[in-house]
N, C-alpha and C positions, 0 to 999 in steps of 0.2 A: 204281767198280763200280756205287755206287748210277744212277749217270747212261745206262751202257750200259744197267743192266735197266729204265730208265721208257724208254730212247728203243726198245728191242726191246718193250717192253707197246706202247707207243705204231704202231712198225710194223703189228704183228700186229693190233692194235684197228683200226686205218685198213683193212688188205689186208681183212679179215673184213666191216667194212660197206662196203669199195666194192663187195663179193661181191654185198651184197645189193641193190645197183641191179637193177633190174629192167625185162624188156622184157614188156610185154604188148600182145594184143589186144585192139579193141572188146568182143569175149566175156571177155575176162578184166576188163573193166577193169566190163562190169556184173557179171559173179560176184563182184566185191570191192564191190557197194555203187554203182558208179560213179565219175563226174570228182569229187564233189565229197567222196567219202571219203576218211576219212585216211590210207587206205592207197597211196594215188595218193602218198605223199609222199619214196617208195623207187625210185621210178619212170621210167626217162630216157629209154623210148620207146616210144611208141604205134603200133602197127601197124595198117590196116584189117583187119576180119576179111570174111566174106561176109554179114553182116547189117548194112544203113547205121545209120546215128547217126540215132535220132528228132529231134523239134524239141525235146523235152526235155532229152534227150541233149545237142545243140547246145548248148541253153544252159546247160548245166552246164560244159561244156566254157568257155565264156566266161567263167563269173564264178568257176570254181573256185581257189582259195587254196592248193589242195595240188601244184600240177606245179612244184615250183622245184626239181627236177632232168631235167626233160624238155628233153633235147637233139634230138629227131626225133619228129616229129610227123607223121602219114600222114593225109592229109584226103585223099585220091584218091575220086573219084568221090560225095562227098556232096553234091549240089547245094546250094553255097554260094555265096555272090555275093562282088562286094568288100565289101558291106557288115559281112558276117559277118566279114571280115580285119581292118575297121578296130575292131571290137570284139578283137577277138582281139588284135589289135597293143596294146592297151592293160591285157590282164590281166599286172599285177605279176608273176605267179605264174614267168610264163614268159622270163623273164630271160637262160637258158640256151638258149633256141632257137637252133639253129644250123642247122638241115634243114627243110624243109617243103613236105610234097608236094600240090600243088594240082593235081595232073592229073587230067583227066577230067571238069574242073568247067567245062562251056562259060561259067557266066555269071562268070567271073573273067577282068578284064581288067587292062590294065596300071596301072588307079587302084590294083588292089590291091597291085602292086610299088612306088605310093606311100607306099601306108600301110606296108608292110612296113619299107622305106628308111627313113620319117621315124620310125617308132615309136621310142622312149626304150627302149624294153623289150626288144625280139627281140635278141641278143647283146651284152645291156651286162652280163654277168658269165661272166668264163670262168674256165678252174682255171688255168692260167697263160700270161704275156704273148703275141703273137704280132705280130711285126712287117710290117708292109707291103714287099715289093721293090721296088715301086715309089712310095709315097710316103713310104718310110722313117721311119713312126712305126706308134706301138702301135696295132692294127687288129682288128677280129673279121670273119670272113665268115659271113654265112646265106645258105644254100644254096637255092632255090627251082626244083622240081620243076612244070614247066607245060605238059609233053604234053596236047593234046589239051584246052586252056583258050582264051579271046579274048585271050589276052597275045597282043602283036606286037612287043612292043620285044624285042631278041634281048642288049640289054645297059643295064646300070642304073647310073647316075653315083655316087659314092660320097659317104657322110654324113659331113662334114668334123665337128669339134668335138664330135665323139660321147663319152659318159662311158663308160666302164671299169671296172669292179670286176674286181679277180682274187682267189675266195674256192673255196676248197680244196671238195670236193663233198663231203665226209664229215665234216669236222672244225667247216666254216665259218670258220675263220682265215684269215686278209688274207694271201695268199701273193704278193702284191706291191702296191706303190702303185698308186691311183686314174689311171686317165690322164682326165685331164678333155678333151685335145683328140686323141681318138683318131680311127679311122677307121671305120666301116661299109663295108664291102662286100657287094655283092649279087651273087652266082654263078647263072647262069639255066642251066639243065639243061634 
């Protein structure tokens, strides 16, 4: 009896904070303080509103510490170059990225689908395994949104030996082994 009522506390404490993921806009996300407040840490996806991201904005967005549940990220239309990706490719923060929309951004070209591919960061943790059909081991895709950007390449080769974490979004428990030689995948939209 004791076992069924912690694993039903346990349920119900899980369903109640994945409730509270949350999707916000650029307006909401400055009515909370901004990128680099701690409220961004309930957070899984960022919508553009009708007001762009200043250069400040930007760069909070880069070095912020609190998105490690942002799974979709909406950059459409903020004049950002690749330069601004290969920084973003490298904030820890964002580990869960799985989506990301760069349309609209002419000066984004196909180096930035390098930085995205190579980064260590964009989809090395997901809530559980997903396997490749076609190269038959544990893989992540991120998804890249490029309407109306200087991308040309129409397809992105895949990141062999890629690490893996699979950790529960609410609990942070290992809800499976590490694959150290997974895959990246790059989906071009």
């Amino acid at each position: 009896m004791k076992v069924i009522t912690i694993f039903l506390a346990t349920i119900i404490t899980s369903t109640a904070l994945h409730a509270s993921l949350r999707d916000l806009d650029y307006d909401d996300v400055r009515r909370e303080g901004g990128f680099g407040s701690e409220t961004m840490v309930n957070v899984c996806r960022i919508e553009a509103s009708n007001t762009k991201l200043t250069v400040d904005e930007k760069e909070a967005l880069l070095t912020s510490s609190y998105l490690n549940h942002i799974h979709t990220l909406d950059l459409s239309g903020q004049e950002i170059d690749d330069s601004f990706i290969e920084k973003l490719a490298s904030n820890t923060s964002l580990s869960r990225l799985m989506t990301i929309d760069l349309s609209n951004n002419p000066s984004i070209t196909d180096t930035a689908l390098d930085y995205i591919r190579s980064s260590s960061v964009f989809g090395s943790v997901r809530d559980l395994p997903q396997v490749s059909a076609r190269y038959g081991g544990p893989s992540t895709t991120v998804r890249i949104k490029r309407k109306n950007t200087g991308v040309t390449k129409t397809s992105v080769d895949p990141e062999f030996y890629f690490g893996i974490d699979y950790i529960h979004p609410i609990t942070g428990r290992k809800t499976f082994d590490h694959a150290d030689q997974g895959i990246k995948l790059i989906a071009l939209e």
